[in-house]
Structure formats: C-alpha cells, structure tokens
N, C-alpha and C positions, 0 to 999 in steps of 0.2 A: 504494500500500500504506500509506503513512503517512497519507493521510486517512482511509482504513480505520478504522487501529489510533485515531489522533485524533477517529472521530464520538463523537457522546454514544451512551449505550447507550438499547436501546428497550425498551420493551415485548416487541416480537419475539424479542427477546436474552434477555429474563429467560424468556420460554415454551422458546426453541430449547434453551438450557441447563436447564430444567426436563426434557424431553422426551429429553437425554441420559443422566439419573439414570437405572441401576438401580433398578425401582420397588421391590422387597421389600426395602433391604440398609441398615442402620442408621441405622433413626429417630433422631429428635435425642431433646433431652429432652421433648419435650412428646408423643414415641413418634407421629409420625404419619412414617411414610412416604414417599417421593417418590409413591407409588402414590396418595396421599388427594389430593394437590395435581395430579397428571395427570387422575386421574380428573374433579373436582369443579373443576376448571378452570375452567368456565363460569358456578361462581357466587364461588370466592374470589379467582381471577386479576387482577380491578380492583384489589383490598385488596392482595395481594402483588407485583403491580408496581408499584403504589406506593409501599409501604415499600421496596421492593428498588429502585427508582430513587431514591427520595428520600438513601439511605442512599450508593451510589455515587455521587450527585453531591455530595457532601461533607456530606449531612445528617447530625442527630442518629441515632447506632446505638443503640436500644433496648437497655435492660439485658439481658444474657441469651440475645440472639436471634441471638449466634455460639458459643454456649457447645456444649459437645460433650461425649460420654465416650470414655475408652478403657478398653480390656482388655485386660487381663494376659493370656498364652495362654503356658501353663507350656510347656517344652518339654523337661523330664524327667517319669519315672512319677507323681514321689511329691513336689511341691515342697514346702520347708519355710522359702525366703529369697523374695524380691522381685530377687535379685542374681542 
C-alpha cells in the first residue's frame, strides 16, 4: 500500500480523476465544465496532463489555474446581511 500511495502520478490518474467529475456541476472561471474536458479528451488531454503533472510534481502552478468561486445561498426568505 505504501508504494501505492508513494508512485509518481500518471497520466492515467489525471484521466481516472477526470472521468470521476460530475460532468455539468461548477465550471471554474474560465466556465468550461468537466463535460468539455471528458468529452474532447482526445484532442486536449496531452496539454492537461501535462500541466496537471508538471504542477504535482512540484512544478510552476500557473497564475489563476486553482482559483474558484463561491456562493452565497441565502437560507432565509428575504436576506439583507452576508451574517
């Protein structure tokens, strides 16, 4: 098990965890999907496993390319705070 958790990650790893996403459920900011990256797999998966391996094995992380949103989701009728 510890050589396991200890190999480098593959190519395979960044598809297997691709292929776990929820395809329709919150694009990042650049508003694509896990669905545009499953789908289309066959022409940008070279480019994104190799950022996505370059980056885990202790490469430069692109500005911006972990950035996220969130949302407020009121949970009264009528809200008028953030509190």
């Amino acid at each position: 098990m510890r050589q396991t958790l200890e190999a480098p990650f593959t190519p395979q790893d960044v598809l297997s965890a691709l292929k776990e996403m929820s395809p329709c459920k919150a694009p990042g900011p650049d508003d694509f999907h896990a669905f545009f990256f499953q789908h289309y797999w066959h022409i940008v998966g070279q480019d994104v496993c190799d950022l996505v391996l370059q980056v885990l094995r202790g490469g430069h992380m692109p500005e911006g390319i972990n950035d996220t949103f969130i949302t407020l989701i009121p949970k009264v009728t009528h809200p008028e705070r953030v509190t």
